[in-house]
C-alpha positions as CSV (number, residue, x, y, z in Angstrom):
1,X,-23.3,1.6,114.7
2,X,-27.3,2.3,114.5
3,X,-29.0,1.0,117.7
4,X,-31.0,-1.5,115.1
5,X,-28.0,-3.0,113.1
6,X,-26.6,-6.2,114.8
7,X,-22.7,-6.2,114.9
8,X,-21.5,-8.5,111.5
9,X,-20.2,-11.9,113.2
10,X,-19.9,-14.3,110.4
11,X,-19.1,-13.4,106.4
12,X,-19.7,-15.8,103.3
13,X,-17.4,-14.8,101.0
14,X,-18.2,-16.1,97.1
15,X,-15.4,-14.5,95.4
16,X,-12.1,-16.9,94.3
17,X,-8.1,-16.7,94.8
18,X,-6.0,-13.6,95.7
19,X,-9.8,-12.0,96.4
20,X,-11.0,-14.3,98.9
21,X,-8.0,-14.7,100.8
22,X,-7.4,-11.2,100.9
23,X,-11.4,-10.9,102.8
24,X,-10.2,-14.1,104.9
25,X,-7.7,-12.0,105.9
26,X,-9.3,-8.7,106.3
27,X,-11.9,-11.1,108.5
28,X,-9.8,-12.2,110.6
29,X,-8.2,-9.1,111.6
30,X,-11.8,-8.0,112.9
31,X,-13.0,-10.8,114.2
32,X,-15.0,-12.2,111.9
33,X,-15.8,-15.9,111.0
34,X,-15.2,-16.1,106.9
35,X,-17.3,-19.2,105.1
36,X,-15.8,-20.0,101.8
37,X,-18.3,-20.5,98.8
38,X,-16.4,-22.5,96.5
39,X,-17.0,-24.6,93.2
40,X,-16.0,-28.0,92.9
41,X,-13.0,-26.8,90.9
42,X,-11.7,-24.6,94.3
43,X,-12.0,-27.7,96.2
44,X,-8.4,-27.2,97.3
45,X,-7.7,-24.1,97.0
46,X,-6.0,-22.2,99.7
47,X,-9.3,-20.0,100.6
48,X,-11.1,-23.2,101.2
49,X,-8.3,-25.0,103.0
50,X,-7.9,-21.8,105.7
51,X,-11.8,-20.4,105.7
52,X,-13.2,-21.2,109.3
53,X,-15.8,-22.9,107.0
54,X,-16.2,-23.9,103.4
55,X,-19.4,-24.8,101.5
56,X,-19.6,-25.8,97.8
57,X,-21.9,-24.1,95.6
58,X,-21.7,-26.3,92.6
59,X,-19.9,-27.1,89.5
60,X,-16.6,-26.0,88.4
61,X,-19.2,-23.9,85.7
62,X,-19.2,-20.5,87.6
63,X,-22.5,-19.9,85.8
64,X,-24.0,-22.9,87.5
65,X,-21.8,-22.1,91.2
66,X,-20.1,-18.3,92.0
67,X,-22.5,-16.6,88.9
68,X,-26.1,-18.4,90.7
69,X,-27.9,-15.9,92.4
70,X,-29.2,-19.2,94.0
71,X,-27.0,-21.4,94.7
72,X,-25.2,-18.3,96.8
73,X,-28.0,-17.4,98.8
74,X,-28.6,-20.8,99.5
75,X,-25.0,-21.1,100.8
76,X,-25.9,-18.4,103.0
77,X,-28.4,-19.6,104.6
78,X,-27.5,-22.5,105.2
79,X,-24.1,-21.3,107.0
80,X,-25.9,-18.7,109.2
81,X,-23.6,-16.2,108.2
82,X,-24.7,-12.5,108.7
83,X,-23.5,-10.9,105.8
84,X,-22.4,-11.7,102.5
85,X,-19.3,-10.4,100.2
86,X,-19.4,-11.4,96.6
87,X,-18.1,-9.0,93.2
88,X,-19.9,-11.8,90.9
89,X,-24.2,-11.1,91.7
């Protein structure tokens, strides 16, 4: 690692399903907190119910929750994650 990178200790994760458990997983296996984005539609999906942390990002309209550039960013911020995984942006 570069003597200016700080180590990754927390991950939002915006992707849904088989995706996002699959970085849940990979998360835990290096030590990383995983924050679920999710759309009111995931409410109760497994990814949510097992993330260290879950925040909604809107309605069950991906173009208004996992497909907003903001409404992502915002979730990341707002979770103090230092990095963020997402196939959608």
């Amino acid at each position: 690692m570069s003597p200016n990178r700080r180590p990754v200790t927390r991950v939002l994760i915006a992707n849904r399903g088989e995706i996002a458990l699959r970085i849940l997983r990979a998360c835990r296996q290096l030590g990383i907190d995983a924050v679920v984005a999710y759309s009111e539609a995931d409410r109760e999906s497994r990814a949510v119910l097992v993330a260290d942390e879950a925040i909604c990002i809107g309605p069950a309209d991906a173009k208004q929750s996992y497909l907003s550039a903001p409404a992502v960013i915002s979730a990341a911020l707002a979770t103090g994650r230092s990095e963020e995984h997402t196939s959608e942006l």
